[in-house]
C-alpha positions as a Markdown table, in Angstrom:
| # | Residue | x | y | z |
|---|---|---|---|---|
| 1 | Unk | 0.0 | 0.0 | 0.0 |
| 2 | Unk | 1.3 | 3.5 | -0.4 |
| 3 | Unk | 0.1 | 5.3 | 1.8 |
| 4 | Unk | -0.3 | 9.1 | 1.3 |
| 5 | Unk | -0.9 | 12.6 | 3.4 |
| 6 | Unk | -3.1 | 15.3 | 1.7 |
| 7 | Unk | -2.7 | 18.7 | 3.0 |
| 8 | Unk | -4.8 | 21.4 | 1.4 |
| 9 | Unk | -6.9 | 24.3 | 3.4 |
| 10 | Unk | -9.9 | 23.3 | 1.6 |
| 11 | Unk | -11.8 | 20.7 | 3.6 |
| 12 | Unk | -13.7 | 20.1 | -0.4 |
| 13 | Unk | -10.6 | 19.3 | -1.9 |
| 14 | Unk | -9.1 | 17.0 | 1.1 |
| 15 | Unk | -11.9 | 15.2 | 0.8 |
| 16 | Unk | -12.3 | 14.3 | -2.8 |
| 17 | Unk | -8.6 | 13.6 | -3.0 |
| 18 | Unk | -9.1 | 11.1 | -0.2 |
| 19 | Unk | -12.2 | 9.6 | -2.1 |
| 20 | Unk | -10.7 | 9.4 | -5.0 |
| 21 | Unk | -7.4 | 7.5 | -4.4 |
| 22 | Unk | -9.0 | 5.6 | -1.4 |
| 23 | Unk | -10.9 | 4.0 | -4.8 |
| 24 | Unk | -8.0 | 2.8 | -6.3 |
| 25 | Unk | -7.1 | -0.2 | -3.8 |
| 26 | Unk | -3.5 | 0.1 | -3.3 |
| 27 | Unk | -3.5 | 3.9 | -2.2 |
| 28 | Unk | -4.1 | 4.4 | 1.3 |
| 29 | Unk | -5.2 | 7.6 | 2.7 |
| 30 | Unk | -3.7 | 7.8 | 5.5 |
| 31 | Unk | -4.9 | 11.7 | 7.1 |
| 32 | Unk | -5.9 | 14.7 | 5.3 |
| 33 | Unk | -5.2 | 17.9 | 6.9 |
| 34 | Unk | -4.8 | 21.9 | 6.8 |
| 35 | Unk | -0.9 | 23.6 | 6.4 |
| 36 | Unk | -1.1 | 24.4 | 10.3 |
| 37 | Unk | -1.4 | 20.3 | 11.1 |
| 38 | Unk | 0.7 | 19.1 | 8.4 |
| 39 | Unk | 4.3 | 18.6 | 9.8 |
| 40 | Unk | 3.1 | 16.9 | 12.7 |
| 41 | Unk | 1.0 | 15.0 | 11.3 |
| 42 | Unk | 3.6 | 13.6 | 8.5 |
| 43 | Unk | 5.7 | 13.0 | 11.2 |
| 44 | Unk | 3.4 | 10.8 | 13.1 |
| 45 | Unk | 2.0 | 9.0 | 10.3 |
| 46 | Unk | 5.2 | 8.4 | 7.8 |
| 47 | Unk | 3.7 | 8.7 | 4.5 |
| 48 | Unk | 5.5 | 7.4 | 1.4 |
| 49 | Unk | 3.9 | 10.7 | -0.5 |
| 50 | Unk | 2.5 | 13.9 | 0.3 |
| 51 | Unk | 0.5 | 15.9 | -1.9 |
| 52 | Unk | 0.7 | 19.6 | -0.4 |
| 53 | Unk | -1.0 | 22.7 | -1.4 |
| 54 | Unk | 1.5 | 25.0 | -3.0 |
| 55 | Unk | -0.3 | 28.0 | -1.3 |
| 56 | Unk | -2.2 | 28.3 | 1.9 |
| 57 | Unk | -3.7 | 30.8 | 4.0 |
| 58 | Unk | -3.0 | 29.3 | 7.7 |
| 59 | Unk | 1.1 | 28.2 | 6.4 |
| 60 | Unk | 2.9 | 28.7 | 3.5 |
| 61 | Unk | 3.2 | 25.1 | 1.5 |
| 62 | Unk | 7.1 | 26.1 | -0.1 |
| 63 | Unk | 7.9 | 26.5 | 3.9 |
| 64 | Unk | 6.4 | 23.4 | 4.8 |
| 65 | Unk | 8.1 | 21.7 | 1.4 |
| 66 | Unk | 11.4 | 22.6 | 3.2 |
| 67 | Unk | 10.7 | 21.2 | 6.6 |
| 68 | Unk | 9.4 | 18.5 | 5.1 |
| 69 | Unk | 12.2 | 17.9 | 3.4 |
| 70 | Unk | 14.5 | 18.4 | 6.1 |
| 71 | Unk | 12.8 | 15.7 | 8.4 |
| 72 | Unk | 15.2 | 12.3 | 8.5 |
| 73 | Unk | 13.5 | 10.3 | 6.3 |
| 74 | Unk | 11.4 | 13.0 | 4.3 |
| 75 | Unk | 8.2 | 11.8 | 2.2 |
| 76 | Unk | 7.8 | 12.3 | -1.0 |
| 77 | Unk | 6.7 | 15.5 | -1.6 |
| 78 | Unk | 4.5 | 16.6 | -4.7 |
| 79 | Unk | 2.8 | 20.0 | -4.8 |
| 80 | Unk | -0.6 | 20.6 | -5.4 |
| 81 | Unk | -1.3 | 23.5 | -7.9 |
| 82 | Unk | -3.1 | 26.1 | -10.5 |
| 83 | Unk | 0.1 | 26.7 | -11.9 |
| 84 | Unk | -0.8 | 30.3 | -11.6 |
| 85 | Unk | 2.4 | 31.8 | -10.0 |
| 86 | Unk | 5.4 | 30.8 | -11.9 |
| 87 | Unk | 7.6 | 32.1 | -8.7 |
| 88 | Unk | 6.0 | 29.6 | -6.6 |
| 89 | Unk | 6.7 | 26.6 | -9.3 |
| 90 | Unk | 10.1 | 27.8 | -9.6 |
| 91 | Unk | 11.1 | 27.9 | -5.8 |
| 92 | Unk | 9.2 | 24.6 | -5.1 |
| 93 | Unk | 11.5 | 22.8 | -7.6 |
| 94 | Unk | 14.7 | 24.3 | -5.9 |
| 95 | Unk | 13.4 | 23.2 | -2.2 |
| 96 | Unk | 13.0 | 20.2 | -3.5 |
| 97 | Unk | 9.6 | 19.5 | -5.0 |
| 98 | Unk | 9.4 | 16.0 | -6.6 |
| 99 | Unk | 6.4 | 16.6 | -8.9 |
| 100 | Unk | 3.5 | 19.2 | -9.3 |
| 101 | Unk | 0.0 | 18.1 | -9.5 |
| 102 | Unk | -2.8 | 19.7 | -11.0 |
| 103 | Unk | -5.8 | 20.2 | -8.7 |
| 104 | Unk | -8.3 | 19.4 | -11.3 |
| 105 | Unk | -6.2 | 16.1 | -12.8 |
| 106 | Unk | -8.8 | 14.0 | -14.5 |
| 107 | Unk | -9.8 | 11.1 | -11.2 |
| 108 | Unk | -8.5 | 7.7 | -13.4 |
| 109 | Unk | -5.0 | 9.5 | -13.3 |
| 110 | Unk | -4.8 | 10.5 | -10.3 |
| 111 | Unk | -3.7 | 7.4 | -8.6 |
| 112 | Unk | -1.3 | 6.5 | -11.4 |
| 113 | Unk | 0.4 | 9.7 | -10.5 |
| 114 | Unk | 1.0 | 8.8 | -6.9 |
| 115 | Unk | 2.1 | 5.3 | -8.0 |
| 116 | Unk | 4.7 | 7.1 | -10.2 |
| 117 | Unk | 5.6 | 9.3 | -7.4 |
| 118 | Unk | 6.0 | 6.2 | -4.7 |
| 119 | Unk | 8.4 | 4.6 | -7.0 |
| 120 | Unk | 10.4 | 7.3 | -7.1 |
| 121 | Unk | 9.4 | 8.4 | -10.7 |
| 122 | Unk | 9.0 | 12.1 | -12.0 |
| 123 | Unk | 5.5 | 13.9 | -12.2 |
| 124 | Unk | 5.8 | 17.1 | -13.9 |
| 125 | Unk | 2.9 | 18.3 | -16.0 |
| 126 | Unk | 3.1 | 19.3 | -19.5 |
| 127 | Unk | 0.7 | 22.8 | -18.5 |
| 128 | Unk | 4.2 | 23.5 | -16.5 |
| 129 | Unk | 4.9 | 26.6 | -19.1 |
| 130 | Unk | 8.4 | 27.3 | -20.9 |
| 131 | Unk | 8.3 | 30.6 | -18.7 |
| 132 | Unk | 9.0 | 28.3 | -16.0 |
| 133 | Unk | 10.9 | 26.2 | -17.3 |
| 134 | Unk | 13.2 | 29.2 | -18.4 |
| 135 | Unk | 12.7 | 31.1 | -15.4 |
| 136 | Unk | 14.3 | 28.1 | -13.0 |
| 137 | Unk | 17.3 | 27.5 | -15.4 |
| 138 | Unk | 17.9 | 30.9 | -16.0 |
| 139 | Unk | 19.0 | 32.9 | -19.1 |
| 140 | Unk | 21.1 | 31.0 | -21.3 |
| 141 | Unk | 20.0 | 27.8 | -20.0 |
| 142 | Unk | 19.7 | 25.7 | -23.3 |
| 143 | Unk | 23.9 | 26.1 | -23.9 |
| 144 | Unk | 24.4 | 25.3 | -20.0 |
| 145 | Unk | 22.0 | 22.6 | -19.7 |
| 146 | Unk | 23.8 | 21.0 | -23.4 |
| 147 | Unk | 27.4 | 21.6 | -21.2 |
| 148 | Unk | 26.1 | 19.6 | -18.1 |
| 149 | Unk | 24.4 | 16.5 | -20.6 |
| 150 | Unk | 27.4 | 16.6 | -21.9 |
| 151 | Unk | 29.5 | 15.7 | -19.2 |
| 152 | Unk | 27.0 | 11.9 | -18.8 |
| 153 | Unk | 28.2 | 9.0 | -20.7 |
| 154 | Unk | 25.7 | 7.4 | -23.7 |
| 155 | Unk | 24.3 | 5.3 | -20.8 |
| 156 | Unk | 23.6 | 8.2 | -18.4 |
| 157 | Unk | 21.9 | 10.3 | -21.1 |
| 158 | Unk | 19.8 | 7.4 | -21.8 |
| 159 | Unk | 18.7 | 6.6 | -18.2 |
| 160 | Unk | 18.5 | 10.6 | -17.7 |
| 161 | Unk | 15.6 | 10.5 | -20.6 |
| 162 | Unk | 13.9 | 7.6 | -19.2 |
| 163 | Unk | 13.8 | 9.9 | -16.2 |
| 164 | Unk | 12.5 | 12.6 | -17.4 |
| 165 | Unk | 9.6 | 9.8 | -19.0 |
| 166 | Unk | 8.8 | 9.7 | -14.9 |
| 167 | Unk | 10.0 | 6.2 | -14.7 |
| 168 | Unk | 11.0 | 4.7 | -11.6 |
| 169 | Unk | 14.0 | 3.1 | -10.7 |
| 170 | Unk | 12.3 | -0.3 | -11.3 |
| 171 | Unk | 10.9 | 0.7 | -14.5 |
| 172 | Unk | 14.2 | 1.8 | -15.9 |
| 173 | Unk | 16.1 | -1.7 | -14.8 |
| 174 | Unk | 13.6 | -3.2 | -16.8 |
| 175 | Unk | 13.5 | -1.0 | -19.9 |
| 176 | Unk | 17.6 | -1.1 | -20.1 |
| 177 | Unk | 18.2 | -4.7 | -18.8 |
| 178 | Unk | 20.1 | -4.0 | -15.8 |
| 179 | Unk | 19.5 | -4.5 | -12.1 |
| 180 | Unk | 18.2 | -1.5 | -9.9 |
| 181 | Unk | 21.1 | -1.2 | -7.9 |
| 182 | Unk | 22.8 | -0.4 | -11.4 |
| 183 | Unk | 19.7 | 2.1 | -12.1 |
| 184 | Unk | 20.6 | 3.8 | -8.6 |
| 185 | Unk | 24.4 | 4.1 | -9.4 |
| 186 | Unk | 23.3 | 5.8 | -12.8 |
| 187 | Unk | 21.1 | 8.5 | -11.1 |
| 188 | Unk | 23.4 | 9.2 | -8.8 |
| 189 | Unk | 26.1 | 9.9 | -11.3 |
| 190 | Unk | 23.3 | 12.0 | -13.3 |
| 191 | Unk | 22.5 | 14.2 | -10.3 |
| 192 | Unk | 26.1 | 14.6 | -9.4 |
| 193 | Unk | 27.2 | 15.5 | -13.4 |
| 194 | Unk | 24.4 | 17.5 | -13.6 |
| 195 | Unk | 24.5 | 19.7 | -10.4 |
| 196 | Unk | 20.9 | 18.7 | -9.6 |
| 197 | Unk | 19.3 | 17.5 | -6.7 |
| 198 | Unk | 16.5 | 15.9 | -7.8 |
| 199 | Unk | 15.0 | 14.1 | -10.2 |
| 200 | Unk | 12.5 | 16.4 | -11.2 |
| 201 | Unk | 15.8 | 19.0 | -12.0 |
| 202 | Unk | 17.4 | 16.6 | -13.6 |
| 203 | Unk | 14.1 | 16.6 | -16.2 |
| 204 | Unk | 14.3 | 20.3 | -16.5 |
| 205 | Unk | 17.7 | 19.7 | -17.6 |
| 206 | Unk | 17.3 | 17.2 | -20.0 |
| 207 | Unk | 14.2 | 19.3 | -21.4 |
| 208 | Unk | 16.4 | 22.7 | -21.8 |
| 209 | Unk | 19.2 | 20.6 | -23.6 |
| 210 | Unk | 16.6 | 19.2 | -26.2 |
| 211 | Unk | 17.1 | 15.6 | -24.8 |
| 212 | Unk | 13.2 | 15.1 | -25.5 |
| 213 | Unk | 11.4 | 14.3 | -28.4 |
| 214 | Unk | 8.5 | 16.8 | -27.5 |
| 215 | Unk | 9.8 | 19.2 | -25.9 |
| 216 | Unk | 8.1 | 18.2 | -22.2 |
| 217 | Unk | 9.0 | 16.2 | -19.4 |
| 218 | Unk | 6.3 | 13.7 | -19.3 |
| 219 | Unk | 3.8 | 13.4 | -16.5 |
């Protein structure tokens, strides 16, 4: 089961979360909550994934992302979003952000998206716009992000697409023939090569170089 903390201020949008991925069998929700309860409560109840509310009344989410992320064995954290403030999208993916979620994701793909986000895979939607894509890399990003690819061996450009594909560890081992202790010894290299510290960064990267066939990281 994976189990999962929602934390949004709207008691409407807890709650159908919680319905919906409570649905899908192997999704366990296991407490939905405001921003004020939300470190506590992950700390209690040691989710596998959070899905947090990129903006809040009661607490900002990007300060709860960090504190979050600084706990000993952090979640992982996607954020829950309009995508109507590029700033915010930008400084959620340098505090560590592992995917952004739209809050009105179609139901039948919402539990796929927490699968891929258990398993360690990316989840980064296409509606992200090139503005912030641009704005995290920062001017002159497609000749720096070409310099750091560049620096990865054929088989570490390869695994860094299949990345970007928001494919897990386990998927990867499978698609390239090679155990997943091989798979972690790639990304590792990858995020060290890169200057990244995340996945998700590491799929900005290999969008701005042109490492993609359609331009997008895939969600």
């Amino acid at each position: 089961m994976v189990r999962v903390v929602v934390v949004d201020d709207e008691e409407l949008v807890r709650s159908g979360f919680r319905l919906i991925l409570q649905a899908a069998g192997d999704i366990e929700v296991v407490a939905t909550v405001t921003g004020a309860q939300a470190v506590k409560e992950v700390g209690l109840q040691r989710p596998d994934v959070v899905l947090l509310d990129i903006r809040m009344p009661d607490v900002d989410g990007l300060t709860i992302l960090r504190q979050l992320r600084g706990l000993a064995d952090p979640p992982v954290v996607a954020m829950l979003t309009t995508f109507d403030s590029d700033e915010y999208i930008a400084t959620a993916l340098r505090s560590g952000a592992a995917g952004f979620i739209l809050k009105d994701t179609a139901p039948e793909q919402l539990a796929q998206l927490v699968r891929t986000l258990a398993a360690g895979g990316v989840v980064l939607s296409p509606k992200v716009t090139r503005t912030v894509v641009d704005g995290y890399l920062d001017s002159g990003a497609g000749s720096a992000a070409a310099t750091q690819v560049g620096r990865l061996s054929d088989r570490e450009r390869a695994v860094l697409v299949l990345i970007a594909d928001g494919l897990s560890n386990t998927d990867i081992s499978r698609r390239i023939h090679v155990s997943v202790g091989t798979v972690k010894d790639h990304v590792s290299a990858i995020l060290t090569k890169l200057g990244v510290g995340s996945r998700v960064q590491a799929a900005l990267v290999a969008q701005r170089a042109g490492l993609l066939a359609d331009g997008e990281p895939a969600s």
